[in-house]
MARVEXVO-805309 format. One record per residue: residue in one letter; x, y, z of N, C-alpha, C, O, CB in turn. Coordinates in Angstrom, 1 decimal. Glycine has a CB too. Example, Ala and Ser with C-alpha at 12.3 -4.5 7.8 and 13.67 -1.06 7.14 Angstrom:
  zagu    n_px    n_py    n_pz   ca_px   ca_py   ca_pz    c_px    c_py    c_pz    o_px    o_py    o_pz   cb_px   cb_py   cb_pz
     A    13.2    -5.7     7.8    12.3    -4.5     7.8    13.2    -3.3     7.8    14.2    -3.3     8.5    11.3    -4.5     9.0
     S    12.8    -2.2     7.1    13.7    -1.1     7.1    12.9     0.0     7.9    13.4     1.1     8.0    14.1    -0.6     5.7
end
This chain:
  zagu    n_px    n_py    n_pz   ca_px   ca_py   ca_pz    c_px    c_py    c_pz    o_px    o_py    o_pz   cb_px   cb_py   cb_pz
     X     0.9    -1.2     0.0     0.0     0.0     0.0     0.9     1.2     0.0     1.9     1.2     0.8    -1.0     0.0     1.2
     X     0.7     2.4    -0.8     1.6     3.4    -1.1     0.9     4.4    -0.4    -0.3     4.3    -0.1     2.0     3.7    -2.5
     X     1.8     5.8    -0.1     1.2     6.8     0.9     0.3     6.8     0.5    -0.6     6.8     1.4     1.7     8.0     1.1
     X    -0.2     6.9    -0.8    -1.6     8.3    -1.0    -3.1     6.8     0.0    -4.1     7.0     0.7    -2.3     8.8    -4.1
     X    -2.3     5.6    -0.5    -3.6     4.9     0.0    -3.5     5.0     1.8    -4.6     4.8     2.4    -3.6     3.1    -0.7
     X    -2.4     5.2     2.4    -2.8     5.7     4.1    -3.8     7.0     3.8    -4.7     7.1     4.6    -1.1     6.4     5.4
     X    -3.8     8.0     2.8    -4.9     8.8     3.3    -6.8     8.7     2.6    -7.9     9.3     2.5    -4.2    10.3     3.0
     X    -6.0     7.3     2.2    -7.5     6.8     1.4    -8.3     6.8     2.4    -9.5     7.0     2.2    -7.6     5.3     0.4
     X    -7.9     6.6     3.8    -8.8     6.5     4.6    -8.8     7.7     5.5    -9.2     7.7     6.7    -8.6     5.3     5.2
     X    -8.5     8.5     5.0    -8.5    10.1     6.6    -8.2    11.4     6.1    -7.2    11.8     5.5    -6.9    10.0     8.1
     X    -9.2    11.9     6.3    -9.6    13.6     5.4    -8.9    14.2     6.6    -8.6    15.4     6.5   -11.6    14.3     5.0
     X    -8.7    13.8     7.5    -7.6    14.0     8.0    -6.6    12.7     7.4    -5.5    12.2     7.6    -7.7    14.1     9.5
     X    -8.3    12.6     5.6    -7.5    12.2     4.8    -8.1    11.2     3.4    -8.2    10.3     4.3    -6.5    11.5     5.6
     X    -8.5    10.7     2.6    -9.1     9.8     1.4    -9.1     9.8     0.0    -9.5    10.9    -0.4   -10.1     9.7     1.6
     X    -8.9     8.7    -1.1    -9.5     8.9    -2.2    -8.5     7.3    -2.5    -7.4     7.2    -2.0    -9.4    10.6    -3.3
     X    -9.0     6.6    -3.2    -9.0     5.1    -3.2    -8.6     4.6    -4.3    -9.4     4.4    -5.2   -10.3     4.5    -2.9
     X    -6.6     4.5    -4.5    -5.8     3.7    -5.6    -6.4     2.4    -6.0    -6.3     2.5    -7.3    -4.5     3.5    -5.1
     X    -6.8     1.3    -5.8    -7.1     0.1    -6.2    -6.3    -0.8    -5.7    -6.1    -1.9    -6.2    -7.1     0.1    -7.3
     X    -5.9    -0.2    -4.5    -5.3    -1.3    -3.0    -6.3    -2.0    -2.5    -7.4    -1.4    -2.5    -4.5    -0.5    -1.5
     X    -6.2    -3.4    -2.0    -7.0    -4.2    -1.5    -7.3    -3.0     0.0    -6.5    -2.3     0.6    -6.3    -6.0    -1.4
     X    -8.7    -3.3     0.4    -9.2    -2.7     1.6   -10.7    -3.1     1.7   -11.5    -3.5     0.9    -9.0    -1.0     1.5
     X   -10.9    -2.9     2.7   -12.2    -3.0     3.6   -13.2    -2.0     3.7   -13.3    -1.0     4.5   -11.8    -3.1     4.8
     X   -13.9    -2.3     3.0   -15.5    -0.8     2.6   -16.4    -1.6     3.8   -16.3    -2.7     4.3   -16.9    -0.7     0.3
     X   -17.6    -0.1     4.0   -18.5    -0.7     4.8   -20.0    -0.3     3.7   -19.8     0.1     2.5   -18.5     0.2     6.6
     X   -21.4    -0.7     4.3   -22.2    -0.2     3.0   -22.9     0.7     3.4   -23.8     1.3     2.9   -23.1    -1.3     2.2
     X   -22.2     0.8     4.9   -23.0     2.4     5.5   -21.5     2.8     6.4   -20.5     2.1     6.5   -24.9     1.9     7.0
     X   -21.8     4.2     6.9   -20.6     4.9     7.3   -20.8     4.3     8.7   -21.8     4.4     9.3   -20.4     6.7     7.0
     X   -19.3     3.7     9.3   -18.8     3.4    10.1   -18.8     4.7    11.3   -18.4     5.9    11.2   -17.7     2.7     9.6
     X   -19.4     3.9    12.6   -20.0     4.9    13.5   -21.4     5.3    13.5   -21.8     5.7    12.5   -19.3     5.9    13.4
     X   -22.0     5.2    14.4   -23.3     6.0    15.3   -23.6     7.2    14.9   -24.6     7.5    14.3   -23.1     6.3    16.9
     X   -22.4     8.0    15.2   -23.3     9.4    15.7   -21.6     9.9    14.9   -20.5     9.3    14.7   -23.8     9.8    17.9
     X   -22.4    11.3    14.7   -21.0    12.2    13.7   -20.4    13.0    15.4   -21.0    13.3    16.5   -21.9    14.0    12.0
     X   -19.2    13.1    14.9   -18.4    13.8    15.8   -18.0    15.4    15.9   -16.8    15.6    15.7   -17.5    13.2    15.7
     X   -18.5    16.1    16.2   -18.3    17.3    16.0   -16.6    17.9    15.7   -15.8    17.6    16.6   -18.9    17.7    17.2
     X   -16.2    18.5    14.7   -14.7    18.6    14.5   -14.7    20.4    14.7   -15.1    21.2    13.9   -14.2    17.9    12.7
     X   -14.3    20.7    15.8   -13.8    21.8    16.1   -12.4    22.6    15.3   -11.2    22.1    15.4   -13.6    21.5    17.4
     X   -12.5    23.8    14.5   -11.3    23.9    14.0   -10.2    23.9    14.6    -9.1    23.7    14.0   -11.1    24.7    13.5
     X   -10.1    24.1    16.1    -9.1    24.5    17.1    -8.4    23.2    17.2    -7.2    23.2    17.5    -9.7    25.1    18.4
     X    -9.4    21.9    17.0    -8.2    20.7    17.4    -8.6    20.0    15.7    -9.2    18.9    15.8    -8.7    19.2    19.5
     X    -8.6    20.1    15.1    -8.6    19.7    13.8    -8.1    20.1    12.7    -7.7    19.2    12.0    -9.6    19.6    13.5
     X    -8.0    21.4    12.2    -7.7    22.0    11.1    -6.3    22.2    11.7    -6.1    22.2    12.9    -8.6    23.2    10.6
     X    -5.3    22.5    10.5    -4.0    22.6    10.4    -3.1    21.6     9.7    -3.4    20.6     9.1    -3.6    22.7    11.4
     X    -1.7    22.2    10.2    -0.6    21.4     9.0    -0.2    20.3    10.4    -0.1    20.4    11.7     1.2    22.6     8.1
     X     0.0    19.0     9.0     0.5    17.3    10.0     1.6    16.7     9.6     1.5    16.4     8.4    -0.6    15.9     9.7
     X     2.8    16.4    10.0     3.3    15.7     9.8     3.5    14.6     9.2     4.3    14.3    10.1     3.3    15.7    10.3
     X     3.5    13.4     8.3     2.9    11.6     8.4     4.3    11.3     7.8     4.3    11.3     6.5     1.2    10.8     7.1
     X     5.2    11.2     8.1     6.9    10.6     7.3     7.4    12.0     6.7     7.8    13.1     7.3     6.8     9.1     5.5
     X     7.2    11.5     5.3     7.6    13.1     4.5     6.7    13.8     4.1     7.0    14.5     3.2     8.4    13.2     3.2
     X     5.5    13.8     4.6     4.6    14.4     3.8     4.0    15.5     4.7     4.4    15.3     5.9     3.4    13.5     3.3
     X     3.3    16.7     4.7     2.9    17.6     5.5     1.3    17.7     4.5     1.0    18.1     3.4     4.1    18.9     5.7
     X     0.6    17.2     5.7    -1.1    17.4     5.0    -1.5    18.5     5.7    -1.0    18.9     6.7    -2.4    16.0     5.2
     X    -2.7    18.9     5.0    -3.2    20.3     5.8    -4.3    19.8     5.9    -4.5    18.7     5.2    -3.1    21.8     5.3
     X    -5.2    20.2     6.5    -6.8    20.0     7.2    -7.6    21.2     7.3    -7.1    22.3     7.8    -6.8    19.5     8.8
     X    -8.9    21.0     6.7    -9.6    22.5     6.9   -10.9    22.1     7.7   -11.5    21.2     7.1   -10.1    23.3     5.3
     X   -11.4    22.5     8.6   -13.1    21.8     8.7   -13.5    22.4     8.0   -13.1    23.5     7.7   -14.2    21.9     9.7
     X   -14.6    21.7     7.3   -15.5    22.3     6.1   -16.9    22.6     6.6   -17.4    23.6     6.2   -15.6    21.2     4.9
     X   -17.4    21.8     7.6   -18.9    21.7     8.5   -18.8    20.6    10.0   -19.1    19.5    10.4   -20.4    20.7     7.1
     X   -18.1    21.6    10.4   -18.4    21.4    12.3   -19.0    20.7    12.7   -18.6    19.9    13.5   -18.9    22.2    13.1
     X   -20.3    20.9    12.1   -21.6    20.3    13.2   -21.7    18.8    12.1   -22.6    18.0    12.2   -23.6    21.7    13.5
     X   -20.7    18.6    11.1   -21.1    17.5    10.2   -19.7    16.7    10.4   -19.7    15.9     9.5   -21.5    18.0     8.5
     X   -18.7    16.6    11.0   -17.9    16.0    11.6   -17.5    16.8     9.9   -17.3    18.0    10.4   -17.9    14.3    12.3
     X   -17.4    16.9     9.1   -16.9    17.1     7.3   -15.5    17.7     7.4   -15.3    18.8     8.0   -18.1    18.5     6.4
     X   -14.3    16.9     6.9   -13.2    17.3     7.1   -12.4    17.6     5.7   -13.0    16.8     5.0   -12.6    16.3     8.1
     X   -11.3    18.2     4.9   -10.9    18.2     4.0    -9.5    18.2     4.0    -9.1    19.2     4.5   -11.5    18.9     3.4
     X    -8.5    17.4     3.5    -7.2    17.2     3.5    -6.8    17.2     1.9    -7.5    17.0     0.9    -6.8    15.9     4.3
     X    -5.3    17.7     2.2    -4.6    18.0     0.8    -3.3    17.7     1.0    -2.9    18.0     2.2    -4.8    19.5     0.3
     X    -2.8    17.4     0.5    -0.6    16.9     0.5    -0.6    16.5    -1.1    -1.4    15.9    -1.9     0.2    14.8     1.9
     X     0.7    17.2    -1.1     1.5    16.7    -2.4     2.4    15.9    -2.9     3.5    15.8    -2.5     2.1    17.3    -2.7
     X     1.8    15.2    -3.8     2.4    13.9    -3.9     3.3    14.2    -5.2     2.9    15.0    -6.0     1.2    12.5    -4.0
     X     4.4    13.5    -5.3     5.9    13.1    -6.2     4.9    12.1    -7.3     4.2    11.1    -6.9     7.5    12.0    -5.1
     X     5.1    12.7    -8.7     4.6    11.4    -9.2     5.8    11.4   -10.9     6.8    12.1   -11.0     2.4    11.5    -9.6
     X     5.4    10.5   -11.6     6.9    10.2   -12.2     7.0    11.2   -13.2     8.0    11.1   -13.9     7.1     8.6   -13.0
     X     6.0    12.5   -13.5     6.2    13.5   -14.3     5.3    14.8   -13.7     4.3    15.5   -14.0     5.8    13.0   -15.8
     X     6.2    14.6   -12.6     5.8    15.5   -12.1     5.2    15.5   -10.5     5.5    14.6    -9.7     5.1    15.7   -12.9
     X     4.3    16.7   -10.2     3.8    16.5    -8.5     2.6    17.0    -8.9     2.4    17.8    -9.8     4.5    17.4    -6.9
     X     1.3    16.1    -8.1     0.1    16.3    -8.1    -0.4    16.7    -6.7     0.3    16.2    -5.8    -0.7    15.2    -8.8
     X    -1.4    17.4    -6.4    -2.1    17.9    -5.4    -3.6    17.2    -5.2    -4.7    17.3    -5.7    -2.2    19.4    -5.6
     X    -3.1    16.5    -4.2    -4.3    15.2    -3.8    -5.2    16.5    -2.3    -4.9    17.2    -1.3    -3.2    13.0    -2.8
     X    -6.3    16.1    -2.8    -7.7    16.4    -2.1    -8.7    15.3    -1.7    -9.3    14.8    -2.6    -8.5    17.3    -3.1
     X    -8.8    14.9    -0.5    -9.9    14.3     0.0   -10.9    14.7     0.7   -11.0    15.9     0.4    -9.7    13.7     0.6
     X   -12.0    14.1     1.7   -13.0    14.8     2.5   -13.6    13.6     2.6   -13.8    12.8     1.7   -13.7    16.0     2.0
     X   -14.0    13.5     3.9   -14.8    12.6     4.7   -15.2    13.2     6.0   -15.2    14.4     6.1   -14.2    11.4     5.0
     X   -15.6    12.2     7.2   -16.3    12.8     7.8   -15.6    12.3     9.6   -14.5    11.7     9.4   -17.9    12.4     7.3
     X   -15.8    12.4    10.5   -15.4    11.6    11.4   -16.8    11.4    12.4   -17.6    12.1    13.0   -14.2    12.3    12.0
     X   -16.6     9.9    12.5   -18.0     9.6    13.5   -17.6     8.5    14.4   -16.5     8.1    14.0   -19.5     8.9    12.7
     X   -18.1     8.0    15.5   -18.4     7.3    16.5   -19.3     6.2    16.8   -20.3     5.7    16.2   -18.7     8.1    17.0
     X   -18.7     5.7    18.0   -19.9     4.3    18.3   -19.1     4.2    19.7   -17.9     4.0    19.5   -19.9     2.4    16.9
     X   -19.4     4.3    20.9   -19.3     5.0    22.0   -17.8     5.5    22.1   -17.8     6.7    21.7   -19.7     4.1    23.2
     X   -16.8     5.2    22.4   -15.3     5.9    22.7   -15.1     6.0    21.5   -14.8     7.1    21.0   -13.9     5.0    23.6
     X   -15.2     4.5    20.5   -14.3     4.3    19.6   -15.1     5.5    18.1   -16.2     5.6    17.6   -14.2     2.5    19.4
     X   -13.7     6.0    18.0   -13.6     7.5    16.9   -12.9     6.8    15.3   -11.8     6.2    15.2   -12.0     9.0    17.8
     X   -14.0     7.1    14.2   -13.6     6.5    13.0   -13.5     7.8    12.2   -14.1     8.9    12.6   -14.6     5.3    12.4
     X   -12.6     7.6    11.1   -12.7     9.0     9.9   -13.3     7.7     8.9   -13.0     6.5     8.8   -10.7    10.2     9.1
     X   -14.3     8.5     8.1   -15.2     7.6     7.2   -14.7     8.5     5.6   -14.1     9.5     5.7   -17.3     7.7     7.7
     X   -15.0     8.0     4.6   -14.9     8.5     3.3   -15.8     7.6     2.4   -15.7     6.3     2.4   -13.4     8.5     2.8
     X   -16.7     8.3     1.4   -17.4     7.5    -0.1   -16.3     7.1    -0.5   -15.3     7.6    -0.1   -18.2     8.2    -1.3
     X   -16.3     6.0    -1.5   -15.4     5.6    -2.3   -15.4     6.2    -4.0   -16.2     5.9    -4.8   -15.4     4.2    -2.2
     X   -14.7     6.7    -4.0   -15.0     7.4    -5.3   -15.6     6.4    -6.4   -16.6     6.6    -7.1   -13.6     8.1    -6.0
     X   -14.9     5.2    -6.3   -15.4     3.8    -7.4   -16.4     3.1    -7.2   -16.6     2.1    -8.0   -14.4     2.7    -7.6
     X   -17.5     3.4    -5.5   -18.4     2.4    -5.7   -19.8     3.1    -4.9   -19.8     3.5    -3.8   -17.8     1.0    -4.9
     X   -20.7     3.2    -5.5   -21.3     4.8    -4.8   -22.1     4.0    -3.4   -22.9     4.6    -2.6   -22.8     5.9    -6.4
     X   -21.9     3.1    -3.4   -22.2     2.8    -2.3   -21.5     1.9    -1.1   -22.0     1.0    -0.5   -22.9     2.5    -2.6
     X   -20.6     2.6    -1.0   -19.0     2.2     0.1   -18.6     3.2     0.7   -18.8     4.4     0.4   -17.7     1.7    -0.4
     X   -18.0     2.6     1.7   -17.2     3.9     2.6   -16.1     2.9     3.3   -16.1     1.9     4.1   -18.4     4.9     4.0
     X   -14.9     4.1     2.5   -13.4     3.1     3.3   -14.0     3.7     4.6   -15.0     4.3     4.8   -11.3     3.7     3.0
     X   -12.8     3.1     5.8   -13.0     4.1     6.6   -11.1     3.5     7.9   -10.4     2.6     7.5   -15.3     3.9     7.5
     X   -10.9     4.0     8.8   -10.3     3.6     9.6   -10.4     3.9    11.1   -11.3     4.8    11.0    -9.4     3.7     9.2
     X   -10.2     3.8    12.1   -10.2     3.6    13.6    -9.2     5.0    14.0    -8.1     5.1    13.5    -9.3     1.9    14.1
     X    -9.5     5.5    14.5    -8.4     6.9    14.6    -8.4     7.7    16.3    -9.4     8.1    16.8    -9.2     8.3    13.3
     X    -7.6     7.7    16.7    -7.5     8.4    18.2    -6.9     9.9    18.1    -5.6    10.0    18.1    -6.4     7.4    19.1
     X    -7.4    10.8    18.2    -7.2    12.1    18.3    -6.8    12.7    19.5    -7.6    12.4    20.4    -8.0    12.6    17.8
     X    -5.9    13.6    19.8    -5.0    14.1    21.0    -5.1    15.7    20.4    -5.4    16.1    19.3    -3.1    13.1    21.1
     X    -4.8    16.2    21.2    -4.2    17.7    20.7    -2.9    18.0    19.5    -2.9    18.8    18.5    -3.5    18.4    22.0
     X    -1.9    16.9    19.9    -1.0    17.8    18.4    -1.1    16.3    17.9    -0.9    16.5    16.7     1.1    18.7    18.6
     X    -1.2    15.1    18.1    -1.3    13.9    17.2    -2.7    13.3    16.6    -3.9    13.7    16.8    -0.6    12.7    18.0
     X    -2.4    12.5    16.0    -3.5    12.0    15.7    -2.9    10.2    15.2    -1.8    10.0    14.8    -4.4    13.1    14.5
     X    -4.0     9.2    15.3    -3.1     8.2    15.3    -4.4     7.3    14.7    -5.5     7.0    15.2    -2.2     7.8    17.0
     X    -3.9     6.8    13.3    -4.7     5.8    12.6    -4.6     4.4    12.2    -3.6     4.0    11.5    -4.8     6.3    11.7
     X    -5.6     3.6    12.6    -5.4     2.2    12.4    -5.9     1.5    10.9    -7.1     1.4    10.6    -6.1     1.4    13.6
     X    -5.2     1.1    10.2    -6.2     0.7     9.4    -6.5    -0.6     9.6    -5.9    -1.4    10.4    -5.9     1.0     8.0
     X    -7.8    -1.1     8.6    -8.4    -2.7     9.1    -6.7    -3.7     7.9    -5.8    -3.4     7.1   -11.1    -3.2     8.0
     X    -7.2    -4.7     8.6    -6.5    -5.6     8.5    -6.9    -6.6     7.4    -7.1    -7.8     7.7    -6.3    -6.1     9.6
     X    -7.0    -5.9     5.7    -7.4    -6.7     5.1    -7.5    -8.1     5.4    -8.6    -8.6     5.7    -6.9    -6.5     4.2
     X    -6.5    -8.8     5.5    -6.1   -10.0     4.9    -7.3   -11.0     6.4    -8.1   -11.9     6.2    -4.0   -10.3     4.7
     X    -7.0   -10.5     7.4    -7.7   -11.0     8.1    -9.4   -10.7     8.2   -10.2   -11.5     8.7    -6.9   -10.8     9.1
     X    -9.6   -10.1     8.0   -10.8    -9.2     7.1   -11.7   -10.5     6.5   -12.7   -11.1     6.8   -10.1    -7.9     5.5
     X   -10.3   -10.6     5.2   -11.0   -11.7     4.0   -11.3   -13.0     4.7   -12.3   -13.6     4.4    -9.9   -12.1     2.4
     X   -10.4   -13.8     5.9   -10.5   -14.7     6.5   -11.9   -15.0     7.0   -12.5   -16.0     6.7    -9.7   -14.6     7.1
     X   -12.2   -14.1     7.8   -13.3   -13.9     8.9   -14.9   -13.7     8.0   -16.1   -14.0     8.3   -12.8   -12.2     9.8
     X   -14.4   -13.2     6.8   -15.6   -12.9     6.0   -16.2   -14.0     5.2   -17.4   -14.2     5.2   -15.5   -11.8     5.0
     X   -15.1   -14.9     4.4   -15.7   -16.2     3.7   -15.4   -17.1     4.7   -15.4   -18.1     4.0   -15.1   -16.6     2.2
     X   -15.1   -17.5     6.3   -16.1   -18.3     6.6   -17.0   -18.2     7.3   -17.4   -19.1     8.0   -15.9   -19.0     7.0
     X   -17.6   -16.8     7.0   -19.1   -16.6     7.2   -19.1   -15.8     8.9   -20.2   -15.5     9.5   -20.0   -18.4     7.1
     X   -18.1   -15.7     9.5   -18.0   -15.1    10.7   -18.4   -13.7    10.5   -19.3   -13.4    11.4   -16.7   -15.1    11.2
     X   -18.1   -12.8     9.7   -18.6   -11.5     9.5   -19.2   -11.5     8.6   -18.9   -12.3     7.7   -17.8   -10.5     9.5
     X   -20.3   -10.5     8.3   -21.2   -10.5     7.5   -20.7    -9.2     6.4   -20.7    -8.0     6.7   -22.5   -10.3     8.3
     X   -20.3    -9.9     5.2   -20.1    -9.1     3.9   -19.9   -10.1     2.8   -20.6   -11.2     2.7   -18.8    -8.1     3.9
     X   -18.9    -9.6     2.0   -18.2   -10.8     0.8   -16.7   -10.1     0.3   -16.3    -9.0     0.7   -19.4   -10.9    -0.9
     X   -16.2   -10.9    -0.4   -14.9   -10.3    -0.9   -15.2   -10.3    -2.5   -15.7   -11.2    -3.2   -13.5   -11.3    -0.3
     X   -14.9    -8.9    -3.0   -14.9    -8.7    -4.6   -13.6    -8.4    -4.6   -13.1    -7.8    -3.6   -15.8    -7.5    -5.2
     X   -12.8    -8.8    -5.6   -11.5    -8.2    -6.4   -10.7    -7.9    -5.5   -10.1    -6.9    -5.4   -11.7    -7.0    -7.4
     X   -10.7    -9.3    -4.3    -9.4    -8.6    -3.1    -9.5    -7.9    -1.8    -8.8    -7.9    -0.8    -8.7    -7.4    -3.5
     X   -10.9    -7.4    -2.5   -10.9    -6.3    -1.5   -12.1    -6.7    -0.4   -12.5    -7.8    -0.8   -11.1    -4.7    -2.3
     X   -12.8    -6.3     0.5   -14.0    -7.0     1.5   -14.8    -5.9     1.8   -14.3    -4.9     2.3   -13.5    -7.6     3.1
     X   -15.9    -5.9     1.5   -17.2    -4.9     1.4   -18.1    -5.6     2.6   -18.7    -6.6     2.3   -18.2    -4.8    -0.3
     X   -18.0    -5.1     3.7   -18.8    -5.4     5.1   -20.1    -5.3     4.6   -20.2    -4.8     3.5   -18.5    -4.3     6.4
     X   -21.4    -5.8     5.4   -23.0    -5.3     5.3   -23.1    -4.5     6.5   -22.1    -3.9     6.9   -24.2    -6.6     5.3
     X   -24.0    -4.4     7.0   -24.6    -3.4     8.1   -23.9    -4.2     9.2   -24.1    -5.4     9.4   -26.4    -3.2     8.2
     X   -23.2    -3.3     9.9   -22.5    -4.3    11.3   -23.6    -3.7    12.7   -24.5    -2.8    12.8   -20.2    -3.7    11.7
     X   -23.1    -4.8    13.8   -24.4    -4.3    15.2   -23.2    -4.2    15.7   -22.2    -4.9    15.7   -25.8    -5.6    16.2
     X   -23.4    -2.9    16.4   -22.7    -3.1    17.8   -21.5    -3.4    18.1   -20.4    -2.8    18.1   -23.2    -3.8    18.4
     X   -21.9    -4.9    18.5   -21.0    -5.9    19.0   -20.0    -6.4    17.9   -18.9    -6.9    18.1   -21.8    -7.1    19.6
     X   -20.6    -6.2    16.8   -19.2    -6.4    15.9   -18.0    -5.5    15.6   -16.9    -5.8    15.2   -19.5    -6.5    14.7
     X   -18.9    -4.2    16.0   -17.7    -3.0    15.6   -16.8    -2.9    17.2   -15.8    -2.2    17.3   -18.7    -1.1    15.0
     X   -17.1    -3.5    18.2   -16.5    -4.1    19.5   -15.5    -5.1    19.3   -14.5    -5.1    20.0   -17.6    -4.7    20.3
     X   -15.8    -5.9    18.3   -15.0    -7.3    17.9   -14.0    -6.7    17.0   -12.9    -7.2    17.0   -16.0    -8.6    17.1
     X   -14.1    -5.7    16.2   -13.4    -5.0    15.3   -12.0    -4.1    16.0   -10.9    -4.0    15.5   -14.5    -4.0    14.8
     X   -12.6    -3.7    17.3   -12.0    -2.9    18.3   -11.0    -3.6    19.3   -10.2    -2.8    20.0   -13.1    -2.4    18.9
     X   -10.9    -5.0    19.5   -10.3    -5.6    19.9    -9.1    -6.4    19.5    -9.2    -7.5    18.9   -10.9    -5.9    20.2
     X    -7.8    -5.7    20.2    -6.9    -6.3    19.6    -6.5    -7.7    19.2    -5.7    -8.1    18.4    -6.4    -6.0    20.1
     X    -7.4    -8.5    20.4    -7.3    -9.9    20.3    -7.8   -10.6    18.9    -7.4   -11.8    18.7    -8.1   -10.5    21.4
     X    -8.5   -10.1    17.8    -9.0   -10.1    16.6    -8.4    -9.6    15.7    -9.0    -9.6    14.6   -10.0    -9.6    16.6
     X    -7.3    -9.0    15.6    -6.1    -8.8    14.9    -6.7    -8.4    13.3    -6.1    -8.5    12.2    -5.1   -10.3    15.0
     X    -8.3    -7.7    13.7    -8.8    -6.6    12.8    -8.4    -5.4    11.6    -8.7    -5.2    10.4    -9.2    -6.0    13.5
     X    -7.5    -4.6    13.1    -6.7    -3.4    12.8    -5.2    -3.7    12.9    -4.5    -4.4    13.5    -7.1    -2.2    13.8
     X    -5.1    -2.9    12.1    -3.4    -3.1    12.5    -2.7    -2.4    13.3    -2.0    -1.5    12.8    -2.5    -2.8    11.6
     X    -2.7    -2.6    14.7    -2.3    -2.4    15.5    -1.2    -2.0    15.6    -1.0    -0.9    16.0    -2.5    -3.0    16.0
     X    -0.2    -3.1    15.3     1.1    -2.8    15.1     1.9    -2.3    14.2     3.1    -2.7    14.1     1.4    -3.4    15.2
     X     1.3    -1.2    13.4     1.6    -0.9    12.4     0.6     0.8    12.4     0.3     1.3    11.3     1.4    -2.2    11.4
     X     0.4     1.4    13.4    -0.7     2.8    13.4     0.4     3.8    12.3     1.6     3.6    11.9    -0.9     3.8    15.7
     X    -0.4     4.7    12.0     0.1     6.0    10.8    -0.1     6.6    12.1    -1.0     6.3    12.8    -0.9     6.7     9.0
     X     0.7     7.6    12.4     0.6     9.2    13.6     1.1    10.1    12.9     2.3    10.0    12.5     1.5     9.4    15.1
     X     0.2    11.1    12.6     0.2    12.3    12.5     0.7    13.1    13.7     0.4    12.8    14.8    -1.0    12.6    12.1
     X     1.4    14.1    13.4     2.1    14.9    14.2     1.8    16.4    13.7     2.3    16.7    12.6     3.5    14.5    14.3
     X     1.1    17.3    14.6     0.6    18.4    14.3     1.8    19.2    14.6     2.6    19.2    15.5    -0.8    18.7    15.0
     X     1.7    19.9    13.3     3.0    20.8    13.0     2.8    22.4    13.0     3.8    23.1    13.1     3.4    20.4    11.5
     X     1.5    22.9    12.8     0.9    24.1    12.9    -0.5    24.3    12.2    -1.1    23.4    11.5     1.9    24.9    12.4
     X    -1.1    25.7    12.6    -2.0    25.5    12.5    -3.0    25.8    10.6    -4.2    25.6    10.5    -2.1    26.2    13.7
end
């Protein structure tokens, strides 16, 4: 998976190369999260890249990210936007998929004052769980399109012991200014 696909999933970042990943068929999380510009908007850190963040709609969790990417003729200026929502503690940044009008990457995200720290799902274990019928979706072309999850699955999702997220492997953002 190449940078641009870590921000396929976080408007604090998104927009979807054709890396294997994990869609949902509704946006991951309960309830939208209110994104204040004071702990949201600004310039991030992620390796070499410096993304910037704008809120776009506060009261709509609606977030917009931009970083410049190196490409082989040249540098292009990538733009995403998604949203960030909830399901009690646990905090997700959600995104449409540009290629399937009814998907949403999304990933697991913990927000702090100057960091921010993203998990993504764990394809491969994903596809396991899904064709023997343990989680409810299917696998197309690689990739695993969840159905409507309850609750208790997005709990099971949340748990390290389920080796879901990649845990061992988080993207942190490091807030660099505002």
């Amino acid at each position: 998976m190449n940078l641009k696909s870590v921000f396929v999933l976080i408007s604090v970042i998104i927009v979807l190369t054709g890396c294997e990943s994990v869609m949902t068929t509704q946006p991951m999380g309960e309830t939208v999260v209110q994104t204040s510009p004071e702990q949201w908007q600004g310039r991030w850190l992620h390796h070499e890249v410096v993304v910037t963040t704008t809120v776009l709609d506060k009261e709509n969790g609606l977030l917009q990210a931009s970083w410049i990417e190196r490409q082989g003729d040249g540098i292009d200026m990538e733009v995403a936007k998604g949203s960030v929502r909830a399901t009690g503690d646990m905090m997700f940044f959600v995104a449409k998929d540009e290629n399937q009008s009814e998907a949403y990457a999304w990933a697991r995200v913990k927000k702090e004052d100057n960091y921010l720290i993203m998990w993504s799902p764990n394809v491969e274990q994903f596809k396991i769980l899904v064709e023997e019928g343990t989680l409810p979706g299917k696998v197309i072309d690689g990739s695993v399109l969840l159905d409507v999850l309850k609750p208790e699955t997005i709990e099971r999702i949340d748990d390290p012991a389920a080796n879901l997220l990649m845990w061992n492997a988080p993207d942190v953002f490091i807030r660099i200014g505002n």
